[in-house]
PyMOL Python script that loads the backbone (N, CA, C, O; Angstrom):
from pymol import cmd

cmd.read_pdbstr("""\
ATOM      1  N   UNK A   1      21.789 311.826 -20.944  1.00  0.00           N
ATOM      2  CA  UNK A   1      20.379 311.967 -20.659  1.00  0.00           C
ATOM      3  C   UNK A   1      20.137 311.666 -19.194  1.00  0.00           C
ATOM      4  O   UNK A   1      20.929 310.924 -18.612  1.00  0.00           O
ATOM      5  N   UNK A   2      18.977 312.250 -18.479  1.00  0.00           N
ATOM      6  CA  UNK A   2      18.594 312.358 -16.967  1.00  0.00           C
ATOM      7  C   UNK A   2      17.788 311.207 -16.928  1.00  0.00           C
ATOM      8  O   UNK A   2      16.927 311.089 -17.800  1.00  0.00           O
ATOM      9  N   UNK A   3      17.925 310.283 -16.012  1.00  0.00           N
ATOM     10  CA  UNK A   3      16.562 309.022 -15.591  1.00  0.00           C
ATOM     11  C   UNK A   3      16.665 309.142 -14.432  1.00  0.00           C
ATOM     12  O   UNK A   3      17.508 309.726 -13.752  1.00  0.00           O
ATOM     13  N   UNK A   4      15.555 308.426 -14.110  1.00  0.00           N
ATOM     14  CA  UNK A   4      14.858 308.130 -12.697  1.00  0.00           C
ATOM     15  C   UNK A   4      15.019 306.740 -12.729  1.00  0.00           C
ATOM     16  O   UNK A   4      14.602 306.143 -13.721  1.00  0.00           O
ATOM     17  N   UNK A   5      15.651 306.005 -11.647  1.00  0.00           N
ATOM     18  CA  UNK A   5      15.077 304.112 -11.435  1.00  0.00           C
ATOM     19  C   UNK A   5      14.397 304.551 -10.003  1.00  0.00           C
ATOM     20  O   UNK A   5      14.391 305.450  -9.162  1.00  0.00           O
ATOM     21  N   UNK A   6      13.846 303.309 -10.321  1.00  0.00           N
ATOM     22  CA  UNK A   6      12.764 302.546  -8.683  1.00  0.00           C
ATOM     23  C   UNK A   6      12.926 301.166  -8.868  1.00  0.00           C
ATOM     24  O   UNK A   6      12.879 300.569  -9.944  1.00  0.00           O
ATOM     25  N   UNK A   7      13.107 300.725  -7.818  1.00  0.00           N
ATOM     26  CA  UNK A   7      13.289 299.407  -7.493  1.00  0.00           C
ATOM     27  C   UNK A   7      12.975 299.189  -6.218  1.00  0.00           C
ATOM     28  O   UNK A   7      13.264 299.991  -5.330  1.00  0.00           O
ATOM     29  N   UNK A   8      12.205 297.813  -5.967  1.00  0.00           N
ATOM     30  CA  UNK A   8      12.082 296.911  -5.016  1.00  0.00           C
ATOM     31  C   UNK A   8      12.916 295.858  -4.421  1.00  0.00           C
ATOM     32  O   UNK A   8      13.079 294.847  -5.105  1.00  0.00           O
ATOM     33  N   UNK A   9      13.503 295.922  -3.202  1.00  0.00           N
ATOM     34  CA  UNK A   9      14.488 294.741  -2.636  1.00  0.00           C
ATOM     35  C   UNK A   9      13.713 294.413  -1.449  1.00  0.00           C
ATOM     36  O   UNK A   9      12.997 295.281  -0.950  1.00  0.00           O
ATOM     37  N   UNK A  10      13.799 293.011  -0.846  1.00  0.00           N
ATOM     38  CA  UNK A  10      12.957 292.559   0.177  1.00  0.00           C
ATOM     39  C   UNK A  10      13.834 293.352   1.386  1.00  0.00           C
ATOM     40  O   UNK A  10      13.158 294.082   2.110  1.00  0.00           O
ATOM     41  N   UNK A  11      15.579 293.253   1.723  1.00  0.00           N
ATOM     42  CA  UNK A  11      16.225 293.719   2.461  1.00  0.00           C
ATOM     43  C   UNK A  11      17.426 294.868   2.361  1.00  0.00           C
ATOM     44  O   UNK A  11      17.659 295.391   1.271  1.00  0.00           O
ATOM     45  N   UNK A  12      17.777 295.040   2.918  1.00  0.00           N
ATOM     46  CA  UNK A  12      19.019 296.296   2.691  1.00  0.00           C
ATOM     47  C   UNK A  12      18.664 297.237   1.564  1.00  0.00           C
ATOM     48  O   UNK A  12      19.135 297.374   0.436  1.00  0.00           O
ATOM     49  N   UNK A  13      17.800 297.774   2.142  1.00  0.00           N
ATOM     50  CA  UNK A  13      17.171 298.845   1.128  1.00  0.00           C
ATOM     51  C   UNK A  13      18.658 300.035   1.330  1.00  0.00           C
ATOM     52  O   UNK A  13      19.579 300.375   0.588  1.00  0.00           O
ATOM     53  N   UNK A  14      18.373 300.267   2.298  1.00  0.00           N
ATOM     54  CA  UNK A  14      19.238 301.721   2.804  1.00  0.00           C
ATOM     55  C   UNK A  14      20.667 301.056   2.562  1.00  0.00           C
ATOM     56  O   UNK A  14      21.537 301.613   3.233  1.00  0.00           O
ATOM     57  N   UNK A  15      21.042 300.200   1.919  1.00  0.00           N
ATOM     58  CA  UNK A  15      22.585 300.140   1.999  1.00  0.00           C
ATOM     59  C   UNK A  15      22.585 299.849   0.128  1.00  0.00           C
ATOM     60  O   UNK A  15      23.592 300.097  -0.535  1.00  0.00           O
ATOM     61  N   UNK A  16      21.951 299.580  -0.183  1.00  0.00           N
ATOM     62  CA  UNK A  16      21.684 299.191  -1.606  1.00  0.00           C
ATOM     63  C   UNK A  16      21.505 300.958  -2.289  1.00  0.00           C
ATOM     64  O   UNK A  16      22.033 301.375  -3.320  1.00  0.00           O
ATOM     65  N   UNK A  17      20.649 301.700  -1.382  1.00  0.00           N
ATOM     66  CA  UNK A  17      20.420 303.182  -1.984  1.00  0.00           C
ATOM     67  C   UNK A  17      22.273 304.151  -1.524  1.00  0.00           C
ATOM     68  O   UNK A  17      22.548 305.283  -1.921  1.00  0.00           O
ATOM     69  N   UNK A  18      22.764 303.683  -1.061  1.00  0.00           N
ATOM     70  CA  UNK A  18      24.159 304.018  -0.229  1.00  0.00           C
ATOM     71  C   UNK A  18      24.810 303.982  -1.501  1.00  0.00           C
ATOM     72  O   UNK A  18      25.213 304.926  -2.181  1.00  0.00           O
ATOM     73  N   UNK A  19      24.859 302.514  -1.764  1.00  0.00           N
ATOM     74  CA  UNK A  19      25.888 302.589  -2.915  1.00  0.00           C
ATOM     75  C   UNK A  19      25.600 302.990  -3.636  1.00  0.00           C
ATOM     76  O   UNK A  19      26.575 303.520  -4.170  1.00  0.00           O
ATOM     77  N   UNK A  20      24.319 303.246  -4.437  1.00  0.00           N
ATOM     78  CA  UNK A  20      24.055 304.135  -5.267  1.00  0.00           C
ATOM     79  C   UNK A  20      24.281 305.695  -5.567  1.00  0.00           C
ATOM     80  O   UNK A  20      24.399 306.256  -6.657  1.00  0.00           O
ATOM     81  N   UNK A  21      24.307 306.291  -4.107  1.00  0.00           N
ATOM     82  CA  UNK A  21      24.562 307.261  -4.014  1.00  0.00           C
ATOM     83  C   UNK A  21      25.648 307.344  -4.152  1.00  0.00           C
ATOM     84  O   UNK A  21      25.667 308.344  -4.870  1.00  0.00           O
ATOM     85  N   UNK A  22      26.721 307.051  -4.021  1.00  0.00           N
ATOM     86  CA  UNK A  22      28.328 306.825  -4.092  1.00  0.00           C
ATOM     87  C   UNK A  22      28.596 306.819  -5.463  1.00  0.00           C
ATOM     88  O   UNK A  22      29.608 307.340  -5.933  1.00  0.00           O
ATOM     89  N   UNK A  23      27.377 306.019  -6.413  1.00  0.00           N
ATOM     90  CA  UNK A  23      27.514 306.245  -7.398  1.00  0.00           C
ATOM     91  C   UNK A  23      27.615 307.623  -8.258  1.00  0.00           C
ATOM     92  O   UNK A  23      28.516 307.855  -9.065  1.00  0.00           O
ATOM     93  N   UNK A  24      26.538 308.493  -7.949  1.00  0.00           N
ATOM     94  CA  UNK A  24      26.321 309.815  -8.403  1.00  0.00           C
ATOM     95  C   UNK A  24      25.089 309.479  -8.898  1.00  0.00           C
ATOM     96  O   UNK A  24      24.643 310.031  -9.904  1.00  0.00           O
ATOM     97  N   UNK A  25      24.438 308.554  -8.245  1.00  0.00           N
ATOM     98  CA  UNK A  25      22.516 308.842  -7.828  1.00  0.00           C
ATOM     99  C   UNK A  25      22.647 309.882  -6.865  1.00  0.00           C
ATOM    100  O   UNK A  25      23.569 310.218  -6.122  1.00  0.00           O
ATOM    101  N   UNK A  26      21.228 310.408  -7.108  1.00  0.00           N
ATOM    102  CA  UNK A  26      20.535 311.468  -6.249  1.00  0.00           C
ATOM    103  C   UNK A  26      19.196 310.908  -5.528  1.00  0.00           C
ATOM    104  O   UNK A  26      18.404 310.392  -6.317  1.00  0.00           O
ATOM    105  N   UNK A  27      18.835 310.918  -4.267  1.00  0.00           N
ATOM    106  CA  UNK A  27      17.864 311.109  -3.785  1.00  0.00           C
ATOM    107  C   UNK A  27      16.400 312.455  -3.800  1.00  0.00           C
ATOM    108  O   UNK A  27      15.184 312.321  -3.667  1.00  0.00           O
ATOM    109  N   UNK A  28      17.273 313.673  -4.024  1.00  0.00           N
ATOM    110  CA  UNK A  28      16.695 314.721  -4.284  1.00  0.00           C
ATOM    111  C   UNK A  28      17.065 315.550  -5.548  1.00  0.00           C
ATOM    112  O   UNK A  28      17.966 315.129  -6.273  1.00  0.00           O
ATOM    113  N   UNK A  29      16.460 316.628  -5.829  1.00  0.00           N
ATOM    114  CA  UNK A  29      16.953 317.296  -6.881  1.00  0.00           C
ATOM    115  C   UNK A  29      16.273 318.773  -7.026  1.00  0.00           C
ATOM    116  O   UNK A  29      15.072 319.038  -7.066  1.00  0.00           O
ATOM    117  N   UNK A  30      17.359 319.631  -7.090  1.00  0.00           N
ATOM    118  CA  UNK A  30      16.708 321.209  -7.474  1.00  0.00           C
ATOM    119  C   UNK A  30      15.317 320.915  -8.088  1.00  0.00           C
ATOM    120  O   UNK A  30      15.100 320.085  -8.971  1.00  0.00           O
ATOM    121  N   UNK A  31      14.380 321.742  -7.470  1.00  0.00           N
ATOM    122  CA  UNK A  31      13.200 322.191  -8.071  1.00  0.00           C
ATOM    123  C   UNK A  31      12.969 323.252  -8.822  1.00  0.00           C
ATOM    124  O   UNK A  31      13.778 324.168  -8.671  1.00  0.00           O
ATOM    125  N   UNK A  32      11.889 323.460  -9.787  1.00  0.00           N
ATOM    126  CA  UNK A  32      11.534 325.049 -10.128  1.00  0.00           C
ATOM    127  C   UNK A  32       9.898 326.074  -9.416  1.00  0.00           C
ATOM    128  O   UNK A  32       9.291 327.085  -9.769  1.00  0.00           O
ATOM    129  N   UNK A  33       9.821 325.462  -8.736  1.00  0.00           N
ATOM    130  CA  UNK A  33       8.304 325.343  -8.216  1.00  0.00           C
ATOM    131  C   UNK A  33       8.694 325.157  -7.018  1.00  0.00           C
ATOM    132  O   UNK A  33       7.936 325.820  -6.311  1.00  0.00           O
ATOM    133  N   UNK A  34       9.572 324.544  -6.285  1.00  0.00           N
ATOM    134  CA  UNK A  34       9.508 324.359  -5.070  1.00  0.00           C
ATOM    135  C   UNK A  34      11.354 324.192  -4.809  1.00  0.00           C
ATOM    136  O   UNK A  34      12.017 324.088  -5.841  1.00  0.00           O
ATOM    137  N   UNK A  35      11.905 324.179  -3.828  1.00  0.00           N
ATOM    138  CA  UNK A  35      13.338 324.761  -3.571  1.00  0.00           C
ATOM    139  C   UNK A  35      14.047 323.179  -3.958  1.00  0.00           C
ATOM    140  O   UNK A  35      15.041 323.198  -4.683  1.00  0.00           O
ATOM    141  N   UNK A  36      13.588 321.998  -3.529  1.00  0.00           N
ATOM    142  CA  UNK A  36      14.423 320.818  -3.847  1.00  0.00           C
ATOM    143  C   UNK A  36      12.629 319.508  -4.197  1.00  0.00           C
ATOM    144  O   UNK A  36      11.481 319.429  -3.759  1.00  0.00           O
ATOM    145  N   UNK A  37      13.031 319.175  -4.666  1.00  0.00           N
ATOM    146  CA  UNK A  37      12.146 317.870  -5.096  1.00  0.00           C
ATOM    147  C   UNK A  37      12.887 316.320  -4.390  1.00  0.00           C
ATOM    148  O   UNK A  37      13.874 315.684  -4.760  1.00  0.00           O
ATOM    149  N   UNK A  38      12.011 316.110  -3.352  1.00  0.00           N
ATOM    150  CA  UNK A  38      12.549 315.019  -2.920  1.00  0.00           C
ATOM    151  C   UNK A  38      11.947 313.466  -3.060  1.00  0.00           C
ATOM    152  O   UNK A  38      10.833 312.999  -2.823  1.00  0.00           O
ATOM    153  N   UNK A  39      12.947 312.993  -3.456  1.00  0.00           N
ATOM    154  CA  UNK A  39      12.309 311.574  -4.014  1.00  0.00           C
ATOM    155  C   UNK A  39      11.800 310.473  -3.330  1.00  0.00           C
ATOM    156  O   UNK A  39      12.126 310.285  -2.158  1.00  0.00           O
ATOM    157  N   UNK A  40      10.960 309.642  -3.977  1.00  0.00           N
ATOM    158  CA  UNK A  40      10.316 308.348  -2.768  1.00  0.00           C
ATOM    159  C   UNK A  40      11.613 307.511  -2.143  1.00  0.00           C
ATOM    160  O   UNK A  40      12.726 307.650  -2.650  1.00  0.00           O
ATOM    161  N   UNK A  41      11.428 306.782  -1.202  1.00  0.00           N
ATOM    162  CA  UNK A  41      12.536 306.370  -0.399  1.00  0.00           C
ATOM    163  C   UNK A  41      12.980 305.009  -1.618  1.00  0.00           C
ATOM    164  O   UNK A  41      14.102 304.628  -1.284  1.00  0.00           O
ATOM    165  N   UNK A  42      12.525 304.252  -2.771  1.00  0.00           N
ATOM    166  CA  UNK A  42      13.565 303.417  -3.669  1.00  0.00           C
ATOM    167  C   UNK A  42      13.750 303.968  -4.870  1.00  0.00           C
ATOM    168  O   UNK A  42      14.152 303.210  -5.753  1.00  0.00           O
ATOM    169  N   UNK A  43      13.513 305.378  -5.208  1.00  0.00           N
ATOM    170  CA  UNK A  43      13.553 306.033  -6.558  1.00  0.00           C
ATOM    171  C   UNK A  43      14.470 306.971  -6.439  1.00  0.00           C
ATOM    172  O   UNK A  43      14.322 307.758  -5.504  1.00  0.00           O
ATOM    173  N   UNK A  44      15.629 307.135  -7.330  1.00  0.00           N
ATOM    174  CA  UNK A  44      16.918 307.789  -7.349  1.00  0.00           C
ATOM    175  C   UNK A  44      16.972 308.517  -8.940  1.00  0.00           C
ATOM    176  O   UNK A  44      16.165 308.085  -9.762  1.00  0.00           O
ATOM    177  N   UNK A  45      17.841 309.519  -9.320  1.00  0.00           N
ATOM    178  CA  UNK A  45      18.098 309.856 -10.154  1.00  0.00           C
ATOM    179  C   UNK A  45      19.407 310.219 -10.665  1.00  0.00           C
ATOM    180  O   UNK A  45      20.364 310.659 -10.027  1.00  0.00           O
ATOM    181  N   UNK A  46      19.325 309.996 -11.781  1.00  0.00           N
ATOM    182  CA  UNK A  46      20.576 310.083 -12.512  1.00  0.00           C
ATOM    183  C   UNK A  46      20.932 311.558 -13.981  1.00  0.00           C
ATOM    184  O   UNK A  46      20.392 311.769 -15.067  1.00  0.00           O
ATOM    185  N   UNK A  47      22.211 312.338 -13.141  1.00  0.00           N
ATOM    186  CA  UNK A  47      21.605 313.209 -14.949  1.00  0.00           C
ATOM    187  C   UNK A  47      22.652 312.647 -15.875  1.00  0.00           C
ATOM    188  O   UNK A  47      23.332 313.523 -16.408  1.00  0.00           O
ATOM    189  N   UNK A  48      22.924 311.531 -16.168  1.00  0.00           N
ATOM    190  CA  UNK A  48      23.904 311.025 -16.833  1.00  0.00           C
ATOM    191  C   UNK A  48      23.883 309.500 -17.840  1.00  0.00           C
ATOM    192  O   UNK A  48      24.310 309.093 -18.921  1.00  0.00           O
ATOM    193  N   UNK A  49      23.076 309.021 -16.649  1.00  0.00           N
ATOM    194  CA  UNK A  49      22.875 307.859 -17.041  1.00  0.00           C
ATOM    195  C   UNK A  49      21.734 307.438 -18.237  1.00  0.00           C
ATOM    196  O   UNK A  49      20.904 308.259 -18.627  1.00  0.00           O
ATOM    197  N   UNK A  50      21.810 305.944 -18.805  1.00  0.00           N
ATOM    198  CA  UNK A  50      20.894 305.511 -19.421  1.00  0.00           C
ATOM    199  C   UNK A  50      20.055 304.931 -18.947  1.00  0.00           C
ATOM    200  O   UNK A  50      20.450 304.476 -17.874  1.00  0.00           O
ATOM    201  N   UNK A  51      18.733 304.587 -19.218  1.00  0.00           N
ATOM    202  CA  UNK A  51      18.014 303.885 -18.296  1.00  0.00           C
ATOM    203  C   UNK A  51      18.525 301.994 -18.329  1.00  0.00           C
ATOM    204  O   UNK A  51      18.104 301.139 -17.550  1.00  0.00           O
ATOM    205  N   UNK A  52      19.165 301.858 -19.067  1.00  0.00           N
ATOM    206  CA  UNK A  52      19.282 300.612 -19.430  1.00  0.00           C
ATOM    207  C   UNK A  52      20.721 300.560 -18.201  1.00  0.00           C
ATOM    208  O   UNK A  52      21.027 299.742 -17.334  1.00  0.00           O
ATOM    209  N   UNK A  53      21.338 301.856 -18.663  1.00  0.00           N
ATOM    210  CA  UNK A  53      22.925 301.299 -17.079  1.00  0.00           C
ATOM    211  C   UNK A  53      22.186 301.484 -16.358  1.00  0.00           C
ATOM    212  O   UNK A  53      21.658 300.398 -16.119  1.00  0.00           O
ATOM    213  N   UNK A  54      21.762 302.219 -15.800  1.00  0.00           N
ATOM    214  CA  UNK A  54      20.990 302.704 -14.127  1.00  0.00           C
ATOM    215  C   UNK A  54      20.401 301.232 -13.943  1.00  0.00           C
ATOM    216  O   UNK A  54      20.679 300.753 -12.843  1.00  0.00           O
ATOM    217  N   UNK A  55      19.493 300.241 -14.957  1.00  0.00           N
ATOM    218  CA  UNK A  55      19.114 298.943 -14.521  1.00  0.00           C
ATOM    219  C   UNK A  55      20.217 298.308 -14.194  1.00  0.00           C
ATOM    220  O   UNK A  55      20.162 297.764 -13.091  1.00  0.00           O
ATOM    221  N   UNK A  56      21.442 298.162 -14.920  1.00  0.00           N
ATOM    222  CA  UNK A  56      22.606 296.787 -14.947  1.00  0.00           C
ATOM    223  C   UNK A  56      22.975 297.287 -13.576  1.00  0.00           C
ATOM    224  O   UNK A  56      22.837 296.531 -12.615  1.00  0.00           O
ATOM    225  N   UNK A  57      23.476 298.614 -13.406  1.00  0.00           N
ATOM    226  CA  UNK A  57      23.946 298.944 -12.237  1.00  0.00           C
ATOM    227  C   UNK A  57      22.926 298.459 -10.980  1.00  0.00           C
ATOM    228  O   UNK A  57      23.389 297.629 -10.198  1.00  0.00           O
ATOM    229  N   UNK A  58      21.619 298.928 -10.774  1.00  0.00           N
ATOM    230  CA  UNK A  58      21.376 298.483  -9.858  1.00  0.00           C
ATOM    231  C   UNK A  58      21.047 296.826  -9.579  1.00  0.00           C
ATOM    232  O   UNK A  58      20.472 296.365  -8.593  1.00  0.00           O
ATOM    233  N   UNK A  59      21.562 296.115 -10.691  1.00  0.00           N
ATOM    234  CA  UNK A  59      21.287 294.458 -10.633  1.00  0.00           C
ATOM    235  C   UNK A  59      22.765 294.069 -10.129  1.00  0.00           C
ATOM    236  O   UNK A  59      22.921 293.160  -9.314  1.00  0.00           O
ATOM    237  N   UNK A  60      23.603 294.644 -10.541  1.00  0.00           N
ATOM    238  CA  UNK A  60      25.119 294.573 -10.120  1.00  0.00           C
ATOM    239  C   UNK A  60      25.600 295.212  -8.464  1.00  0.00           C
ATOM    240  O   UNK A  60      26.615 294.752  -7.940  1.00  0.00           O
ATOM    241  N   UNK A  61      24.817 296.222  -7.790  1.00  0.00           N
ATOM    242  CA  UNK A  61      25.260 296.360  -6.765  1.00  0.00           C
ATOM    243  C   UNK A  61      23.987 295.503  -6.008  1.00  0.00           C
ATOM    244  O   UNK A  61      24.337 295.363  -4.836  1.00  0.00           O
ATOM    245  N   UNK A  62      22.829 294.960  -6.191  1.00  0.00           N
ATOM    246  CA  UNK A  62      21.953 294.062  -5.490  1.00  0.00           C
ATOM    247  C   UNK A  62      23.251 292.813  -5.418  1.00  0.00           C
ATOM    248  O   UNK A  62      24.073 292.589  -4.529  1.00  0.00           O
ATOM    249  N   UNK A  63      23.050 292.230  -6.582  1.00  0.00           N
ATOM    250  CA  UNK A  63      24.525 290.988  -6.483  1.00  0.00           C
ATOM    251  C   UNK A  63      25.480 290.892  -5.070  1.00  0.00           C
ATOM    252  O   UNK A  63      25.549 290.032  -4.192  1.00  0.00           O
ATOM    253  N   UNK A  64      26.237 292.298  -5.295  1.00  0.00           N
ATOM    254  CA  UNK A  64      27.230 292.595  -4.604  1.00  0.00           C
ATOM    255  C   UNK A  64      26.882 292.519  -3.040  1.00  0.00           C
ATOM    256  O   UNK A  64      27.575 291.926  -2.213  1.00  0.00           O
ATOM    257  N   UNK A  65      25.669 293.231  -2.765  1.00  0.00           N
ATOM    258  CA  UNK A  65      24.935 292.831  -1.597  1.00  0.00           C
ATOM    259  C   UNK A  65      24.134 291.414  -1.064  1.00  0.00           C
ATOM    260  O   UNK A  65      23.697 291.092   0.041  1.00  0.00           O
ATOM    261  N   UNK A  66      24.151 290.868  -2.120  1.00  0.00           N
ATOM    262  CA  UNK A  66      23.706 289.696  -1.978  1.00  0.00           C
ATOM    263  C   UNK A  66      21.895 289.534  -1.425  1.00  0.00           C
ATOM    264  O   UNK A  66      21.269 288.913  -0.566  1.00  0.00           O
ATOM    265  N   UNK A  67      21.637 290.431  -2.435  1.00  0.00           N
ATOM    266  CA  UNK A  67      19.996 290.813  -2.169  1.00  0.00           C
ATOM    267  C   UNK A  67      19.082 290.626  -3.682  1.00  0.00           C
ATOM    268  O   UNK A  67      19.339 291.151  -4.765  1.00  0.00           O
ATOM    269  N   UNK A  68      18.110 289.829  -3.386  1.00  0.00           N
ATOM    270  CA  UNK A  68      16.950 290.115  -4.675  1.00  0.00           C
ATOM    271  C   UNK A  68      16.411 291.128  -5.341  1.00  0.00           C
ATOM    272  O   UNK A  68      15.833 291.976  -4.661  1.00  0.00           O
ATOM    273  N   UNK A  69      16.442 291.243  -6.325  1.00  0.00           N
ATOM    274  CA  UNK A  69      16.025 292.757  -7.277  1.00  0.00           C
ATOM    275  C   UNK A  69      14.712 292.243  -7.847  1.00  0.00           C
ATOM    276  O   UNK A  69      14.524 291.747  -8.957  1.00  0.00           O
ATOM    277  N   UNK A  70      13.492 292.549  -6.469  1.00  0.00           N
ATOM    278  CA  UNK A  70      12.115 292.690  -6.878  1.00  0.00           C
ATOM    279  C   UNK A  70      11.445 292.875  -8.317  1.00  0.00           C
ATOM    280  O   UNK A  70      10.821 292.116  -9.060  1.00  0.00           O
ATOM    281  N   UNK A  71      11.810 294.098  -8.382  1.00  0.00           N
ATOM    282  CA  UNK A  71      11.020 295.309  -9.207  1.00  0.00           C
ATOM    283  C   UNK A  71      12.140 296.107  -8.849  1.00  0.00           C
ATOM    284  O   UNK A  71      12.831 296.372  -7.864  1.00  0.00           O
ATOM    285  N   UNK A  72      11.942 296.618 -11.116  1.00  0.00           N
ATOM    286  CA  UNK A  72      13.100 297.725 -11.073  1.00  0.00           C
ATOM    287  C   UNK A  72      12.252 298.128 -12.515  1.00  0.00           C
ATOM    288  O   UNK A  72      11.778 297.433 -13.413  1.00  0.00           O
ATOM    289  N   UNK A  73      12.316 299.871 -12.228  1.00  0.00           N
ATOM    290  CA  UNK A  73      11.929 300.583 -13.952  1.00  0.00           C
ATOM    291  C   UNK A  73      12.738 302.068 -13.886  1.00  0.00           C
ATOM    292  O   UNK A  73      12.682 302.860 -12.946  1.00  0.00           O
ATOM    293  N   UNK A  74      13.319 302.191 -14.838  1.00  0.00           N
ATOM    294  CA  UNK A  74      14.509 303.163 -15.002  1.00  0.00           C
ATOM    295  C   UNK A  74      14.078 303.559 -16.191  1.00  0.00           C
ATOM    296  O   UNK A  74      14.188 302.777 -17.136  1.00  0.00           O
ATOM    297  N   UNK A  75      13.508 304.838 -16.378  1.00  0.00           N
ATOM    298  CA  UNK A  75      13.134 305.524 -17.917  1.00  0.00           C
ATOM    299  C   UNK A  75      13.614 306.973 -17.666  1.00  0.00           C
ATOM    300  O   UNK A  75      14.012 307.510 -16.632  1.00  0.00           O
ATOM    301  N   UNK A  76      13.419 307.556 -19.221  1.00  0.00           N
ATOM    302  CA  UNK A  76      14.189 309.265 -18.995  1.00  0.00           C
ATOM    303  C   UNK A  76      13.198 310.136 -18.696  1.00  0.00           C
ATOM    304  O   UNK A  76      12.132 310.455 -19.221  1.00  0.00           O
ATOM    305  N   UNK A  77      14.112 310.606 -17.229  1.00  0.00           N
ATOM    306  CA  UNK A  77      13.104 312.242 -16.976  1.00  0.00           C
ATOM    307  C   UNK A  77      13.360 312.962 -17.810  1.00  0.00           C
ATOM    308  O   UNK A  77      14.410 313.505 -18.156  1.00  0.00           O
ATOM    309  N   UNK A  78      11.841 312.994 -18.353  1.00  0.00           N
ATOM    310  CA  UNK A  78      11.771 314.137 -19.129  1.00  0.00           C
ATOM    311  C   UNK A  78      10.539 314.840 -18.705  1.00  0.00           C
ATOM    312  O   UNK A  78      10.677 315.720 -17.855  1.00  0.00           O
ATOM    313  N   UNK A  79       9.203 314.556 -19.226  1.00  0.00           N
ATOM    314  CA  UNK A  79       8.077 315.649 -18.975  1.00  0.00           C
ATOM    315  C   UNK A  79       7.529 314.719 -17.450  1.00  0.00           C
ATOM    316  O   UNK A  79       7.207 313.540 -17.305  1.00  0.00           O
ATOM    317  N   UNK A  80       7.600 315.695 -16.631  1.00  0.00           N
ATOM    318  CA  UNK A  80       7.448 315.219 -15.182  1.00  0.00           C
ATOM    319  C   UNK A  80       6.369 315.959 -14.227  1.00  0.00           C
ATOM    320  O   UNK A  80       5.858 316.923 -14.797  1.00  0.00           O
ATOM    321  N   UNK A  81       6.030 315.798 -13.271  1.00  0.00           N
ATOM    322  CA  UNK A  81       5.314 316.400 -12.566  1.00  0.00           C
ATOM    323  C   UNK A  81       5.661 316.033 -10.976  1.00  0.00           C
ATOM    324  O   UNK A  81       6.140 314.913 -10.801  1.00  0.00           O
ATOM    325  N   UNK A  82       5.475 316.818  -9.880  1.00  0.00           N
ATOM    326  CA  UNK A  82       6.052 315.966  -8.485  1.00  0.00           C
ATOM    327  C   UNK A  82       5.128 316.996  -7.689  1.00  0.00           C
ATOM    328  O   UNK A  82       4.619 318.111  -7.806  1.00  0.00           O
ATOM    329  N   UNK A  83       5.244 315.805  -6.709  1.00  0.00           N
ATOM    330  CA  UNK A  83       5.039 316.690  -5.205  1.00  0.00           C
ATOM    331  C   UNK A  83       6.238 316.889  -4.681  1.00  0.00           C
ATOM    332  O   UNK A  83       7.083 316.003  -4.814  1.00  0.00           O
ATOM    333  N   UNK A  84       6.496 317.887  -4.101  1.00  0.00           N
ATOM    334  CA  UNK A  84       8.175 318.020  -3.619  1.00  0.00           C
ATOM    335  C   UNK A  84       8.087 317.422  -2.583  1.00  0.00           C
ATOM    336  O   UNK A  84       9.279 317.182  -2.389  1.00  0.00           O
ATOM    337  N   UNK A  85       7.519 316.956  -1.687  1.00  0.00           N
ATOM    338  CA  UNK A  85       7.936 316.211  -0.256  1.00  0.00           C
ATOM    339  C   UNK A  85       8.607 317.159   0.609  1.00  0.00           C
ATOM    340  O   UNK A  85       8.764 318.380   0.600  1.00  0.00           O
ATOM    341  N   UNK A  86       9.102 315.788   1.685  1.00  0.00           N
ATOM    342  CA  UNK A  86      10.239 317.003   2.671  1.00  0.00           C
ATOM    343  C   UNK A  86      11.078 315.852   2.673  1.00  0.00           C
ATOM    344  O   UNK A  86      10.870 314.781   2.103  1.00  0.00           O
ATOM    345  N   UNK A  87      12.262 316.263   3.529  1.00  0.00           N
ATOM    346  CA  UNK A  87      13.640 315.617   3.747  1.00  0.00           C
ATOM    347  C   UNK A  87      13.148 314.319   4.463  1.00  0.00           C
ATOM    348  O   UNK A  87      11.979 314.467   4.819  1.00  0.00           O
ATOM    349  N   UNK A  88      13.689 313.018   4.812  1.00  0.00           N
ATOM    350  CA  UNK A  88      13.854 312.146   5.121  1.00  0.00           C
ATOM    351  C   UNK A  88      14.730 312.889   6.691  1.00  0.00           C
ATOM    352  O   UNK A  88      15.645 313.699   6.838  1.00  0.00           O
ATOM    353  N   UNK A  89      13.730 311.976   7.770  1.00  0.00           N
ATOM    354  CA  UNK A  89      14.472 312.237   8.758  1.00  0.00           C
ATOM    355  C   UNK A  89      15.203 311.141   9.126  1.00  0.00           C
ATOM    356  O   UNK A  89      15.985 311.209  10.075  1.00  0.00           O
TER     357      UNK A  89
END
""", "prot")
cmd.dss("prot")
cmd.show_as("cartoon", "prot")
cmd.util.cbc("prot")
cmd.orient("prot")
């Protein structure tokens, strides 16, 4: 199944979203309406995961970084709606 997490860290945002990505998180994702759907800068997606790993995981690479895990909610994309955004410069 496909989820989305978001999470809040006070620091190392961009190295915390790194490893994630390494993971086989996505920042963006094919659109049907628009060419790619790009995501808010702490919300990642997964087409694999559960929402319950996508949480352990991101409490396990915060650890590893040695950073606080604010706020975190990881549920399944399913009926969705977006603004597509643009790329992150």
């Amino acid at each position: 199944m496909a989820i989305i997490i978001t999470y809040d860290v006070p620091s190392k945002h961009m190295e915390l979203k790194e490893a994630l990505l390494n993971k086989g998180y996505q920042d963006q994702i094919p659109g049907k309406t628009c060419k790619t759907i790009y995501f808010p800068n702490t919300t990642l997606y997964h087409s694999s995961k559960s929402a319950s790993a996508a949480r352990e995981e991101v409490k396990a690479e915060c650890k590893t970084l040695n950073i606080t895990l604010d706020r975190c909610v990881a549920t399944k994309w399913d009926d969705w709606s977006a603004i597509c955004g643009e790329a992150f410069k």
